[in-house]
C-alpha positions as CSV (number, residue, x, y, z in Angstrom):
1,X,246.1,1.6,10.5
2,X,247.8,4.6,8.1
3,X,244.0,6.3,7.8
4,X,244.1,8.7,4.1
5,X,241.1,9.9,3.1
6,X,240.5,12.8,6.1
7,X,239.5,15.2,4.3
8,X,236.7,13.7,3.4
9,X,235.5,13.3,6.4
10,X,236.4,16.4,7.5
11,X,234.3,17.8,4.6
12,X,231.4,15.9,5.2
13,X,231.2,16.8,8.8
14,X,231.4,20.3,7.8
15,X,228.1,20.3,6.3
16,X,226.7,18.2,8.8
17,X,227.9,19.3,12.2
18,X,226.2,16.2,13.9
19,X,228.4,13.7,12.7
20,X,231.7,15.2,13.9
21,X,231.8,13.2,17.3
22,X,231.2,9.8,15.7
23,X,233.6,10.8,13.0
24,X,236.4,12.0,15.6
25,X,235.8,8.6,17.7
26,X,235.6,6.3,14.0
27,X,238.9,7.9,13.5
28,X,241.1,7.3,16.9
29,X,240.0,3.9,16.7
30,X,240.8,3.7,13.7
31,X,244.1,4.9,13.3
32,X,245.1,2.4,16.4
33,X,244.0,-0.3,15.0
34,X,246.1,-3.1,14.0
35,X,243.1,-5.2,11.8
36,X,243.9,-8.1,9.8
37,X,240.4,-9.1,8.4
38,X,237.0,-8.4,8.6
39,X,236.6,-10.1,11.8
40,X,239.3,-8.1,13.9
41,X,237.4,-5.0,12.2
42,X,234.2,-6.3,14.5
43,X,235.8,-6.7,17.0
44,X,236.0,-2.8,17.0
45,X,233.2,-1.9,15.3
46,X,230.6,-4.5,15.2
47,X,228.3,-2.8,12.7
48,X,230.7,-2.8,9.7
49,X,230.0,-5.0,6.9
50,X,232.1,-5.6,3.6
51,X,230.0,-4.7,-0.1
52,X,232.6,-5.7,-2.9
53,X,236.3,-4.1,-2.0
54,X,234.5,-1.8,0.5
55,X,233.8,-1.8,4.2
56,X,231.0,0.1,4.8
57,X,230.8,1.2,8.7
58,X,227.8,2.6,10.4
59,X,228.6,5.9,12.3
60,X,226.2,8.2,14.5
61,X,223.7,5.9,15.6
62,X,223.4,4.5,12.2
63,X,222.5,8.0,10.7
64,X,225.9,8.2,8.6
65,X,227.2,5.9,6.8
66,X,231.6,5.6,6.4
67,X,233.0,4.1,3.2
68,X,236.7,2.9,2.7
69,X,239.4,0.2,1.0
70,X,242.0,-1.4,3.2
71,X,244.8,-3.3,2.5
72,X,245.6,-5.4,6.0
73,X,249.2,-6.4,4.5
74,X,249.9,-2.9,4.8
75,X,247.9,-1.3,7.2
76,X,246.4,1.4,5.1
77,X,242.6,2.2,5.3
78,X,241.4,4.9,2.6
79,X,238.0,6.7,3.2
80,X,236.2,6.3,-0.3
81,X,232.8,8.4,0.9
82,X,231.4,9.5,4.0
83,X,227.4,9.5,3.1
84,X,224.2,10.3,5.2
85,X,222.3,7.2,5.4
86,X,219.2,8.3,2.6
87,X,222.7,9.4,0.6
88,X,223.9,5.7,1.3
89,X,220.7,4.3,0.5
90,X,220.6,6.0,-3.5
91,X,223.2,2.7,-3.7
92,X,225.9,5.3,-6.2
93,X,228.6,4.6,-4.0
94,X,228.8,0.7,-4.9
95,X,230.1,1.6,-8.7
96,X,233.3,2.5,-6.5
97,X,233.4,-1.2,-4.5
98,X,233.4,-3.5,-7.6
């Protein structure tokens, strides 16, 4: 997958230093991966689940929680939000995944 959206991520782990590891590994899989549905996504990462147009996958031991669109006909997964999970919790993010 063509991954956009790093600098969110690289924000967010900024400001919280403990989610750099997951983020690093949620992104070399990512960016390898040749997914085609929400099924091959699980494959990889069993945790994710799809709210609306979003996939919403679980990073850090479920303490972080990775937002993003992708568009399997051409391979291009953007990162809407990377939230901490009481961030994730407050539900805001979903006006984005309609």
């Amino acid at each position: 997958m063509k991954v956009l959206g790093l600098q969110i991520i690289d924000r967010f782990c900024r400001a919280h230093t403990r989610a750099r590891s997951s983020a690093d590994h949620w992104i070399e899989n990512a960016k390898q991966a040749d997914w085609g549905s929400l099924v091959d996504i699980r494959r990889t990462f069993r945790n994710c689940d799809k709210v609306g147009s979003c996939y919403v996958f679980n990073l850090g031991g479920n303490n972080f929680r990775l937002i993003a669109k992708i568009n399997f006909t051409s391979s291009i997964l953007v990162v809407q939000e990377l939230l901490t999970h009481s961030d994730y919790d407050s539900d805001k993010w979903k006006a984005g995944c309609e």
